[in-house]
N, C-alpha and C positions, 0 to 999 in steps of 0.2 A: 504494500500500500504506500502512497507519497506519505513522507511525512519532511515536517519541516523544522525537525531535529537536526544539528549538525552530528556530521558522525565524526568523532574522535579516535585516531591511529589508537591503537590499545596498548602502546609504549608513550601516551603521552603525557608530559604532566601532568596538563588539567584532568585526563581519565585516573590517572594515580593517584590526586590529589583527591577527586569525588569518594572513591571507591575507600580511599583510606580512612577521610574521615566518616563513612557511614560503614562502616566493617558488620554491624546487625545483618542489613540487607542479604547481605554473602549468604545467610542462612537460609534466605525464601528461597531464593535462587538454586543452589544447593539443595534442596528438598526438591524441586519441582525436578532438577536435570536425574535426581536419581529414580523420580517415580514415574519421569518419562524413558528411562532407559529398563524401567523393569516392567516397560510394557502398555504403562496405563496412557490412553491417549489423551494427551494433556496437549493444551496449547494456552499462549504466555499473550494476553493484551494491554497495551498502553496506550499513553495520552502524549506522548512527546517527552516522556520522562522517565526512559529505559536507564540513561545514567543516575537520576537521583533515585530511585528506587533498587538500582542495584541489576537488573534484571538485563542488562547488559550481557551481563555472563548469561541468563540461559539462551540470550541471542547469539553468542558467541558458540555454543555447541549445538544447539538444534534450530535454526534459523528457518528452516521451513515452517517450525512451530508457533513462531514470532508474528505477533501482527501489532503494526506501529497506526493506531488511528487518526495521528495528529490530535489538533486539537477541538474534537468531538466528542468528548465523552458518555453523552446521551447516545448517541448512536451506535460507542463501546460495546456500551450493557445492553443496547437491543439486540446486537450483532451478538453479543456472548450468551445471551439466550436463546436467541437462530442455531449458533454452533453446538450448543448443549441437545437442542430436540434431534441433533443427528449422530448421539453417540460419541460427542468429543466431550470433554472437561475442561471448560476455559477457566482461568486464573485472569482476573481482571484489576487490573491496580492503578491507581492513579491518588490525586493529594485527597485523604478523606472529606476534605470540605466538599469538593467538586462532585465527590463518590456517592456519598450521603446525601447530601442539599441538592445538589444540583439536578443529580439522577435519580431523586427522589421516586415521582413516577415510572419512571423507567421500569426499577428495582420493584417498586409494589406493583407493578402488574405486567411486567415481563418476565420475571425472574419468582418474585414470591408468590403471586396468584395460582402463577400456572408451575410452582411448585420446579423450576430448573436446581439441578445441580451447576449452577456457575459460583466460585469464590471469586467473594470482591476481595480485594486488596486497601484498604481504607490509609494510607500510610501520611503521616508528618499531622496526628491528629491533634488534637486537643490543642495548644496555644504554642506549639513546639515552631512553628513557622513564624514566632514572635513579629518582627518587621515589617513580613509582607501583609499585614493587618487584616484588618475584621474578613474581608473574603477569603483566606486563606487559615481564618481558626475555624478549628471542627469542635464546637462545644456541646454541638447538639446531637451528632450523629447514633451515642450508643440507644438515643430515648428516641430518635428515629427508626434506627435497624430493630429493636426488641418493642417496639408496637406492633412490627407486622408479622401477619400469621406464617407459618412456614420457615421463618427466617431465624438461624444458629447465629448467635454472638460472640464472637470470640476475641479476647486482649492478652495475649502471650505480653510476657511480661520482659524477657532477653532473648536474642537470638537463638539459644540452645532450644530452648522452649517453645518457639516459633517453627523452629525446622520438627520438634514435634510433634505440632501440632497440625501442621502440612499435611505430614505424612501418618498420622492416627485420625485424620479426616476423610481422606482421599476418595471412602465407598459411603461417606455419608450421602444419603437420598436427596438430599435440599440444597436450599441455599447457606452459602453462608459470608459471614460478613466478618473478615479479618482486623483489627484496629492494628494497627503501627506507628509508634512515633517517629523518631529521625534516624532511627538506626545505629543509635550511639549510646542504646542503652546499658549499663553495667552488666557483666555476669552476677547470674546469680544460679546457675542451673549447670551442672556440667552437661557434655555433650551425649546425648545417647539418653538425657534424662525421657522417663515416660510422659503419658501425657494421656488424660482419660477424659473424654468430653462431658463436661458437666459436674466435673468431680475436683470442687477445690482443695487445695495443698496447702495443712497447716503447718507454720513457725515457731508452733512453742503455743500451750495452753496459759490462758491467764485468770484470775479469778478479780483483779480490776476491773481491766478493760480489755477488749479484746476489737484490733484492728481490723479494717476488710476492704483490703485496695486490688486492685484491677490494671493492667497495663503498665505502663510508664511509671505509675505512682505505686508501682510493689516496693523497687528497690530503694526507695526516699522513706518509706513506710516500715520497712524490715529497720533502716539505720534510724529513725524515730524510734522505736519497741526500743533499743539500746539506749539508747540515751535517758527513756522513760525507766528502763531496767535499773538505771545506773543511780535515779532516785526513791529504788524501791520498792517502785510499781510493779505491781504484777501486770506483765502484757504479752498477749498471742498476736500471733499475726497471722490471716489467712488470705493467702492468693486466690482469689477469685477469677480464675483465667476466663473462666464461660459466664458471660453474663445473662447467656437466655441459652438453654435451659439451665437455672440459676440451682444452686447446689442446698438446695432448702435444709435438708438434710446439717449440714454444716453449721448454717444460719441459726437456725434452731440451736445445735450443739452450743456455739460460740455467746448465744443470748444467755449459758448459765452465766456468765459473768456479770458484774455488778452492771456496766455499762458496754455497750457499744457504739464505733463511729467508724463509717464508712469515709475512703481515700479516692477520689477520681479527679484524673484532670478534664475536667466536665460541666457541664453544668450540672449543679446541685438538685435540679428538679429531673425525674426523667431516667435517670443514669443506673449508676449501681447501686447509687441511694434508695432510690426509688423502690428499685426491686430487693431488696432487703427489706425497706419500710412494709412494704405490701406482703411480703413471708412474715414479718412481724404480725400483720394488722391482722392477717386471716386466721393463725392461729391464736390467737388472743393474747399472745407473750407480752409482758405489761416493762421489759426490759429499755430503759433508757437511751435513744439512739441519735447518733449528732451524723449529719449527713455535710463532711467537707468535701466541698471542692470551688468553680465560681458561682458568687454567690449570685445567679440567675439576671446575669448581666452580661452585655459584652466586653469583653475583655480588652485592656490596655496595650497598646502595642509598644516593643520594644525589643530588645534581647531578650531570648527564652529565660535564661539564666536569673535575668534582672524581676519579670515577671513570675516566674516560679516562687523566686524569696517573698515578691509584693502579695502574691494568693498565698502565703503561706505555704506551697506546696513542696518543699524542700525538707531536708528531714529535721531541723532546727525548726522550721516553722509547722510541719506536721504535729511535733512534740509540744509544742506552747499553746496550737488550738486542744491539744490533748489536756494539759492541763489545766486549761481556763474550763473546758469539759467538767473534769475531775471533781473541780471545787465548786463548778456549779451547784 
């Protein structure tokens, strides 16, 4: 397909330079080239942005698999649900703003209506694309993708975990809708870790408080529980990687604690709050629950870094909404 991407020698700086600093990416990419080489027909769509997402590489080994849509994204996701009624498995990725908001329509009644096996790729979510401002933050995507019927939610939380999740998906029936931040998430998972759809991973039980972050805001949220540890607090922390179908189970478990407060870079209404609040509400748990993340606003533009400390979303500032929590 034309596209009006430059293409980059693969000895070149700037590709060296891309690829170095989003090293995450390597993982999608990686997952997808191994479970097209073991057969499964998989094929790889973009919006113009094969280098920032990574997926370069699996252009680079299976290029007939490759489809560059330019900048169409609504036509993507029609196209990736055409490719799905005939037996292919497209992997669709572009920036989650464009993914979710944009392709809204698209997604509920091309893909979730009529129930397709296509994976979005939702990547650089939540306020991670600081600069390029309010059009390019995804605050609203996860309360978008978990309204609609048919539709798996998924926020792998580091790259090891992402390439698991790939690939313990792969024969899922439906749709589903990947979250990704910038690709320069922290390890926190060694390689090879498993990955059980719908089945959150706890950090340690606590009879305080007990954590429950999702994506990007695991590893800020793991290094808050330490810092809260270090004044005595009893705190768990559970990864909530699937946020629809949501690990009630868990939820439930983690409510013996005095309190709970859920971690997203999100908006607060909608999100993983929401779906905790609502496994709260229906079984009648009368547990305490503070739902951070933005507070049902648009977000500031700026450096990601700058803005994470300003929402509190950093594990210094995870830990002091913790607190003020506590002594509520």
């Amino acid at each position: 397909m034309t596209t009006t991407e430059p293409e980059l020698h693969p000895d070149s700086w700037h590709l060296l330079m891309l690829l170095d600093q989003a090293p995450g990416f390597a993982a999608i990419s990686q997952a997808l080239i191994e479970l097209t080489d073991e057969g499964h027909p998989i094929a790889v769509a973009t919006a113009d942005l094969k280098y920032s997402n990574g997926l370069v590489r699996f252009q680079e080994k299976h290029p007939e698999r490759f489809l560059q849509f330019g900048i169409s994204e609504q036509n993507m996701v029609s196209a990736s649900a055409g490719l799905a009624t005939t037996g292919v498995l497209p992997y669709t990725a572009t920036f989650a703003s464009f993914l979710a908001l944009l392709c809204c329509e698209q997604i509920r009644t091309d893909l979730a209506y009529c129930n397709q096996p296509v994976r979005l790729i939702g990547h650089h979510a939540g306020i991670s694309l600081g600069f390029y401002g309010t059009s390019h933050h995804a605050t609203e995507d996860l309360a978008i993708m978990r309204s609609m019927a048919n539709m798996t939610v998924v926020a792998p939380s580091d790259p090891a975990q992402f390439h698991a999740a790939i690939r313990a998906t792969v024969n899922h029936p439906g749709p589903i809708y990947f979250r990704a931040s910038r690709g320069r998430d922290p390890i926190i998972y060694e390689d090879g870790c498993e990955f059980e759809l719908g089945r959150a991973i706890k950090h340690g039980d606590g009879s305080d408080l007990m954590l429950i972050a999702t994506g990007s805001s695991v590893h800020p949220t793991l290094a808050a529980a330490e810092l809260l540890r270090a004044k005595g607090i009893s705190v768990g922390v559970l990864d909530m990687h699937t946020v629809k179908p949501l690990d009630r189970d868990a939820v439930l478990a983690a409510a013996r604690a005095r309190r709970l407060m859920t971690v997203e870079e999100h908006n607060v209404l909608g999100g993983l709050g929401g779906a905790v609040a609502e496994v709260l509400t229906e079984e009648g748990v009368a547990t305490k629950l503070h739902r951070h993340g933005i507070k049902d606003e648009y977000s500031l533009i700026g450096p990601p870094t700058h803005l994470y400390r300003h929402y509190e979303l950093d594990a210094e500032g995870i830990a002091q909404v913790a607190l003020r929590f506590l002594d509520a």
